[in-house]
C-alpha positions in Angstrom: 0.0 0.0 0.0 2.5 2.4 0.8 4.4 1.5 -2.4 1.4 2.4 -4.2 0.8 5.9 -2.4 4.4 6.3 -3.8 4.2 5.9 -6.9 0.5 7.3 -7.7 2.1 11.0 -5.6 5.2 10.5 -8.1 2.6 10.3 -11.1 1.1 13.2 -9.3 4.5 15.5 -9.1 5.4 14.8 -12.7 1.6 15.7 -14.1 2.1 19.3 -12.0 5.8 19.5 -13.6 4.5 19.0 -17.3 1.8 20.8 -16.8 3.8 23.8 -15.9 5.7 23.7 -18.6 3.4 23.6 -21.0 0.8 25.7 -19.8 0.9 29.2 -22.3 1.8 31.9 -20.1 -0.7 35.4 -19.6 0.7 38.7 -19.6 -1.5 41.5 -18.1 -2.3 44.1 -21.2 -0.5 46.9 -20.9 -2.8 50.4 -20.5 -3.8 52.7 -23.0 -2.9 55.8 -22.4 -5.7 58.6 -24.0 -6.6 62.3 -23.1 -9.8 63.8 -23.9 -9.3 65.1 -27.9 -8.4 60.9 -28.6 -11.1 59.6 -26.4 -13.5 62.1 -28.6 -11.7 60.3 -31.7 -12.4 57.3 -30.9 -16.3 57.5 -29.9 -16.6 59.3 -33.2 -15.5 56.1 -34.5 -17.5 53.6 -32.4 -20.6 55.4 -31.8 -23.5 53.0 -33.1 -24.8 56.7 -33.8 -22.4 57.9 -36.0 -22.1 54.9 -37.9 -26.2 55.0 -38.3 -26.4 58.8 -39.8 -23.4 57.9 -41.7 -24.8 55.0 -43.2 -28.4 57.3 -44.2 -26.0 59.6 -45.8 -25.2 56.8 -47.7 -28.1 55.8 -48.2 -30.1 59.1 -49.5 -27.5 59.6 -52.3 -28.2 56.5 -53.3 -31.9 57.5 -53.8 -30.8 60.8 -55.1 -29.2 58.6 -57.9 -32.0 57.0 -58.4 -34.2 59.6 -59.3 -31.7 61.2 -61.3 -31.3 57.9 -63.5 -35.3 58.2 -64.2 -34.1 61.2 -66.5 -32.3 59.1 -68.7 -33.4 57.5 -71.6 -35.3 53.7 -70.8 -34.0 51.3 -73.7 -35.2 48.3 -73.5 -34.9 45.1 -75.8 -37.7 42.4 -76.5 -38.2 39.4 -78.2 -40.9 37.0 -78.6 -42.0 34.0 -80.2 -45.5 32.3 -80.8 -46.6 29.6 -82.4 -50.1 29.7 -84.3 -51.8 26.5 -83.3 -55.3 27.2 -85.3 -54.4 29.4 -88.3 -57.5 32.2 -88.3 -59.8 31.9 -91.0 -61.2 34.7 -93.0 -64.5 34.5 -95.3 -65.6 36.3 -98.8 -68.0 36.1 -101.1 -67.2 35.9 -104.8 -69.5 34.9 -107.4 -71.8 33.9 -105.1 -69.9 31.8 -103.5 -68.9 31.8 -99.9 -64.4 31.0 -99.4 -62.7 30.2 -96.2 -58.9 31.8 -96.5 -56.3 30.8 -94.2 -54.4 33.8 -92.6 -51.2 34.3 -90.8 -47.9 31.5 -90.6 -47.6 28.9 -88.1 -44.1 30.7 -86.6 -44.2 34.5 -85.5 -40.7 35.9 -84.5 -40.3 39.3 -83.4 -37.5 41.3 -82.0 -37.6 45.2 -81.2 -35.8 47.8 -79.2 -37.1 50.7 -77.5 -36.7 54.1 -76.6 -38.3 56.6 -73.7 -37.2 60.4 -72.8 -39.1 62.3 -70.7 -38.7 65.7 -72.3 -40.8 67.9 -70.1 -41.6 65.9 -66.6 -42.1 68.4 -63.8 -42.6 66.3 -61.4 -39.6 64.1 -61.5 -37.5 67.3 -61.4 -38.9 68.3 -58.4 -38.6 64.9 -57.2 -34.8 65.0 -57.8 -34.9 68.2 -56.2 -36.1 66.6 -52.9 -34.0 63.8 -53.1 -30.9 66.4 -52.9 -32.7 68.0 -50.3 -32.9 65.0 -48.3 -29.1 64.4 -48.3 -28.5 68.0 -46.8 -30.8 66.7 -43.8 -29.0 63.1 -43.8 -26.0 65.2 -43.1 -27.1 67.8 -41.0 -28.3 65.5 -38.9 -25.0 63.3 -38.9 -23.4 66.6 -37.7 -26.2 66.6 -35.1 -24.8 63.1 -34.0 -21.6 64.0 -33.7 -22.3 67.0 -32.0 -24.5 65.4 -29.3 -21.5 62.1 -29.1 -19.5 65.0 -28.5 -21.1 66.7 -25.8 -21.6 63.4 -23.9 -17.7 62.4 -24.2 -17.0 65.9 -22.7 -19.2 65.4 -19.7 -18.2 61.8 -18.7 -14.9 62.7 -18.7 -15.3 65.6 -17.0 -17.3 63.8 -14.5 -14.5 61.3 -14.3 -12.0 64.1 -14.2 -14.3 65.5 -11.1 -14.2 61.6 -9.3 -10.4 61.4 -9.5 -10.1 65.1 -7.7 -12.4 63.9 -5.1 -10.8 61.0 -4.5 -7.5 62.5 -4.5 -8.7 65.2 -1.9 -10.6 62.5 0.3 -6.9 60.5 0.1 -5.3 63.6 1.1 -7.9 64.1 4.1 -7.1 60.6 5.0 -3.8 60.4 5.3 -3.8 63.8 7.5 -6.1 62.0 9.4 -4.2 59.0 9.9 -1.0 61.3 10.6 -3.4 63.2 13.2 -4.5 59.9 14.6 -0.1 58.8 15.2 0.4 62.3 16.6 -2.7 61.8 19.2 -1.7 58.2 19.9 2.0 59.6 20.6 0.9 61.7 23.2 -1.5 59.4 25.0 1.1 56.8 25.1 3.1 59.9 26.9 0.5 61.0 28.9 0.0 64.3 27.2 -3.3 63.3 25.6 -6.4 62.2 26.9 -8.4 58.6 26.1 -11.3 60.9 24.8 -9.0 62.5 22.2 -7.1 59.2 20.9 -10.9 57.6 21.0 -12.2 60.9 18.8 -8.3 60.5 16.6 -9.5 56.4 16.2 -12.9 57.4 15.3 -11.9 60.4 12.7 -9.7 57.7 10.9 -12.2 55.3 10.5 -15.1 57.4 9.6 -12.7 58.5 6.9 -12.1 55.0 5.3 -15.8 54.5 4.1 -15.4 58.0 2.3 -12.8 57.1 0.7 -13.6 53.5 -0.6 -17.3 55.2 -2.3 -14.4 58.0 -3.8 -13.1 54.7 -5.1 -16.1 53.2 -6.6 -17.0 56.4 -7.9 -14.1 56.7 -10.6 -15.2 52.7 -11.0 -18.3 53.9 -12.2 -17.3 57.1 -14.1 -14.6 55.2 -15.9 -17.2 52.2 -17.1 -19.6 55.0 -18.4 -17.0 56.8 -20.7 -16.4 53.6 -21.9 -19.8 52.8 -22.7 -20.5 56.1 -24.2 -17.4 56.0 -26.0 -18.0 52.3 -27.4 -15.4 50.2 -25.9 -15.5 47.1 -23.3 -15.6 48.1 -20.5 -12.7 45.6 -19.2 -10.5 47.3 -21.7 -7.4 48.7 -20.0 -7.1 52.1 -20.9 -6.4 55.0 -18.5 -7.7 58.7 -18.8 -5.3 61.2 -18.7 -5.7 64.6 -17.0 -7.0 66.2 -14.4 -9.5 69.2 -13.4 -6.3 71.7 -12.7 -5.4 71.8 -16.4 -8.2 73.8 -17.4 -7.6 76.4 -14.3 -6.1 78.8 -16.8 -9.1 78.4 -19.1 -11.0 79.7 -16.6 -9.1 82.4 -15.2 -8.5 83.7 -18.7 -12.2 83.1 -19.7 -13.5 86.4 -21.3 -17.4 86.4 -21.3 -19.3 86.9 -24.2 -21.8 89.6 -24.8 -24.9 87.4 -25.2 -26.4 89.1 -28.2 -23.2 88.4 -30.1 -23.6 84.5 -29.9 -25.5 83.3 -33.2 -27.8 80.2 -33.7 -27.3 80.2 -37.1 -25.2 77.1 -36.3 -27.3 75.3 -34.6 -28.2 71.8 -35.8 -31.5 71.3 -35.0 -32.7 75.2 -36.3 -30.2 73.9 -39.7 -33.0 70.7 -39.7 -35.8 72.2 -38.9 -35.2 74.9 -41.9 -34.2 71.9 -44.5 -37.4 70.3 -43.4 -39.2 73.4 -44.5 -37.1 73.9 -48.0 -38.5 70.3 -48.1 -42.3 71.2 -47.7 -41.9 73.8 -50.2 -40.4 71.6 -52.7 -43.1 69.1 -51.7 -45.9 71.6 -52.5 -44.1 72.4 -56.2 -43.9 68.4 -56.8 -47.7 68.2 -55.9 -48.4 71.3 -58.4 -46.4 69.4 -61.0 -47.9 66.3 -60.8 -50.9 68.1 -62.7 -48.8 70.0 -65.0 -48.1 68.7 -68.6 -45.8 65.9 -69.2 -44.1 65.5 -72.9 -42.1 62.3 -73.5 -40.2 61.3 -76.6 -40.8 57.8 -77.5 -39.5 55.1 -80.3 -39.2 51.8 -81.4 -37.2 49.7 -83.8 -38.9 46.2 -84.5 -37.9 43.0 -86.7 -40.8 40.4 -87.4 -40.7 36.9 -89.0 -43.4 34.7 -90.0 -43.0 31.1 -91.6 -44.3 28.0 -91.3 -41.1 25.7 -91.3 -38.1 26.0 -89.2 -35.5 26.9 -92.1 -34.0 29.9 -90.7 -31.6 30.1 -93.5 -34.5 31.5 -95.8 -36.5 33.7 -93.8 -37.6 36.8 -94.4 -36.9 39.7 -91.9 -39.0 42.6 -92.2 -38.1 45.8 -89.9 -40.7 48.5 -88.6 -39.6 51.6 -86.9 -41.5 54.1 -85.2 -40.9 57.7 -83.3 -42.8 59.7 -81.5 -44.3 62.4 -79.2 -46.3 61.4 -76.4 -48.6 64.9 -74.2 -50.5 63.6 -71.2 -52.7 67.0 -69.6 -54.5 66.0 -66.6 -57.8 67.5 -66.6 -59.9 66.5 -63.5 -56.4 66.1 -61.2 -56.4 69.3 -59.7 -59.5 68.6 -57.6 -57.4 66.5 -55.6 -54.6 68.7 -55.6 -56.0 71.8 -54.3 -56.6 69.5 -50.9 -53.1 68.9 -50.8 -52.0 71.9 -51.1 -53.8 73.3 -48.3 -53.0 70.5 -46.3 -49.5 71.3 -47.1 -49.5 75.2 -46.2 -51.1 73.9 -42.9 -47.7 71.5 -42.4 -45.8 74.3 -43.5 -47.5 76.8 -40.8 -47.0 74.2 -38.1 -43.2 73.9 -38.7 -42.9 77.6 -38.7 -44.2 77.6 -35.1 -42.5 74.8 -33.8 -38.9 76.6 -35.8 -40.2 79.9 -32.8 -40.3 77.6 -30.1 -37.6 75.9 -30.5 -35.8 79.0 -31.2 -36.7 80.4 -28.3 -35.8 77.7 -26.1 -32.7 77.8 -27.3 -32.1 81.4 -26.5 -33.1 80.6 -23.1 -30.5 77.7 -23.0 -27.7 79.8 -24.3 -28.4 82.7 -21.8 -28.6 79.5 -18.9 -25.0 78.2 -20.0 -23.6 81.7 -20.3 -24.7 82.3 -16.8 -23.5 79.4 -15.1 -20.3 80.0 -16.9 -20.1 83.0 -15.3 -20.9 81.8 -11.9 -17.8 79.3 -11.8 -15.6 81.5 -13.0 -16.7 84.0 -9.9 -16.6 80.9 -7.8 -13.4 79.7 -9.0 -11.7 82.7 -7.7 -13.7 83.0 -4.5 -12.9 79.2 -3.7 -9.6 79.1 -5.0 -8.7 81.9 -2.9 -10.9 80.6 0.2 -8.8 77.1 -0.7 -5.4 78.3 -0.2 -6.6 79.9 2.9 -8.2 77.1 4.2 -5.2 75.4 3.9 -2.6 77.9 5.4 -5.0 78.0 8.5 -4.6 74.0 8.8 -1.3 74.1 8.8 -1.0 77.1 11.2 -3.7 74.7 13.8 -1.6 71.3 12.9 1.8 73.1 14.4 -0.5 74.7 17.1 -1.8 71.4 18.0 1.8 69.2 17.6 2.7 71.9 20.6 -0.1 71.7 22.6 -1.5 75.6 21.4 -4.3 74.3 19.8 -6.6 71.4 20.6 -8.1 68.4 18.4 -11.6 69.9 17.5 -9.7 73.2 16.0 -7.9 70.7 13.7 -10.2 68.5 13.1 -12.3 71.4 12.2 -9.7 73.5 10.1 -9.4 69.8 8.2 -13.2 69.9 7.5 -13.0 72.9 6.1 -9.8 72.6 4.0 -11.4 69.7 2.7 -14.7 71.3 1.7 -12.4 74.4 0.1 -10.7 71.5 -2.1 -13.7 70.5 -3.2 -15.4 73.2 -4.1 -12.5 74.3 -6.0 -12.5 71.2 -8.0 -16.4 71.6 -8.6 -16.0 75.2 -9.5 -13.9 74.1 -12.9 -15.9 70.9 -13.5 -19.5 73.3 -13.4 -17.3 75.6 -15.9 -16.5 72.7 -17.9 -20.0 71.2 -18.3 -21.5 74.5 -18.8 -19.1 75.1 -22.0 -19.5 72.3 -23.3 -23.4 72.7 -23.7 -23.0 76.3 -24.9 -21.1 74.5 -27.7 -23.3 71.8 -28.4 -26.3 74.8 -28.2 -24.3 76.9 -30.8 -23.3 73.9 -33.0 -19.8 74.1 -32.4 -17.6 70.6 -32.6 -14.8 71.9 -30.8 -12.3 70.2 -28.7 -10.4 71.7 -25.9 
């Protein structure tokens, strides 16, 4: 038995050895390092949004093509082939007596080739009219896409941006904390602290470590959401560069803009909304056309054959060609087409006052961003100011405290409130940044800072 157990643990050992070996081995992926312009790049690449108003572009051109190709002349070839299986008879009377006459061959062959131009078709002008109209509205509304994609990249990162600070500041608040909570325990163990203060130090560093594991999850979360808007896995290893303090100078430096001075002309949905209506317009002239005239040049070309054996060597062709002019004028059409045109004016009408509304919502969005712009740029330099004070007066209480000047609710106070300064300051930029970036998106603008 034990021989047994011997040899089955050395079967054992070698298996593990082998294994080893020939096991393939993993190699962690190494991070992707992007900042905001290439995490922009590459949602404009793997938006299923994009790639759909692309793809319409695509797809209205093609249509446009279409109804240009119906302007072209139709040729068309035909043959045919019949075979008479009761030869019509015909009857006449001569001399008073009543024939029967045979008519026609057994075999019919026929082979022709024809030609159709419109020449004067209202209606399918206007029709290629609106099929290039619809292409300047697959477009517009491409840019819309990219636009919005845009404006949604900015604001996850920024709100990822805003998690890291937070984080970083809670870390910071932490480890102060935790160097409060040594100092504390120093001086109880040399009798020049009391229990309650180590207890209140023990109890300021724990109450700090939930804080700062939600901080954690928080960038989790952000980070998975850029990714998602962005169109990537979300277990793809990539990091975001940057942080909240590289656009302090934007908005120190930030000039505001005199309201009245900031045009809609650009913006998408006002663009749409005024294609839609060159579209109703056209739609009306393609309705009036359809009871206009049409003139359409015609022709044919046609060989026939008629025998009644199969020796093809010794049949007679003969060819018969024919060109002309075809007029269609609809008379009782425009009974019909008086309806739609006032149902048409009434579309029209509709968009106009849905164009005001909008238009006027829009005005109150640009004055909303411009505003709040404004506001953290104030509150940037009120907090940044109130931060570095904030964190003078820590300082000041921490070397107050380490000589016994100062005791542990002043610093754990001055802490609270260097910690609130820090974040305010952070939120100050990140409110600046998310309020640009929907004046932008509001004014049509694609740009990336």
């Amino acid at each position: 038995m034990t021989k047994l157990t011997t040899k089955v643990g050395s079967m054992l050992l070698m298996f593990c050895i082998l294994t080893a070996y020939t096991l393939p081995t993993t190699h962690a992926q190494d991070s992707i390092h992007v900042d905001l312009k290439k995490t922009i790049e590459i949602a404009l690449v793997g938006s299923p949004t994009v790639r759909i108003a692309d793809r319409t572009i695509e797809s209205k051109k093609y249509y446009k093509k279409e109804q240009i190709a119906a302007l072209f002349p139709d040729v068309s070839l035909a043959a045919s082939y019949n075979r008479t299986l009761k030869k019509q008879k015909m009857a006449m009377e001569m001399g008073g007596n009543l024939m029967e006459i045979e008519v026609g061959m057994y075999n019919n062959y026929s082979a022709s080739a024809s030609l159709s131009l419109p020449l004067v078709v209202p209606a399918l002008w206007n029709n290629v009219k609106l099929s290039q109209q619809d292409v300047e509205l697959a477009i517009e509304s491409a840019r819309s896409s990219r636009i919005s994609t845009i404006n949604e990249v900015k604001k996850a990162y920024y709100a990822l941006l805003l998690a890291k600070e937070s984080y970083r500041v809670l870390k910071l608040n932490y480890d102060n904390a935790a160097y409060n909570n040594k100092t504390v325990t120093d001086k109880y163990n040399q009798g020049m602290a009391s229990e309650f203060d180590k207890v209140r130090a023990d109890v300021a560093l724990k109450t700090q470590e939930p804080n700062l594991s939600s901080a954690k999850r928080a960038i989790d979360l952000a980070t998975m959401m850029l990714k998602v808007i962005i169109g990537v896995d979300i277990n793809e290893p990539m990091i975001f560069d940057g942080s909240l303090a590289d656009y302090e100078d934007e908005v120190i430096n930030y000039q505001s803009n005199n309201i009245e001075n900031l045009s809609l002309s650009n913006n998408s949905d006002l663009k749409q909304l005024q294609l839609n209506q060159e579209k109703l317009e056209t739609s009306m002239k393609l309705i009036k056309s359809s009871s206009c005239p049409n003139l359409v040049l015609s022709g044919s070309y046609q060989y026939m054959s008629m025998n009644n054996d199969f020796d093809f060597a010794n049949y007679h062709w003969f060819p018969y060609s024919v060109v002309g002019l075809s007029l269609r004028v609809p008379i009782t059409s425009w009974a019909a087409t008086s309806f739609q045109i006032k149902e048409m004016k009434l579309s029209m009408a509709n968009l106009q006052d849905q164009k005001e509304y909008v238009e006027n919502n829009l005005r109150v969005s640009v004055k909303n961003s411009v505003a709040n712009i404004n506001n953290a740029v104030d509150e940037l330099a009120s907090n940044k100011e109130t931060m570095l004070q904030a964190e003078k007066a820590y300082d000041i209480v921490q070397k107050q405290y380490e000589v016994g000047m100062a005791t542990w609710l002043d610093l754990n106070s001055a802490e609270l409130t260097m910690t609130q300064a820090r974040l305010l300051y952070s939120q100050s930029i990140y409110n600046y940044l998310t309020a640009r970036s929907e004046l932008d998106a509001v004014l049509g603008s694609s740009e990336i800072r």
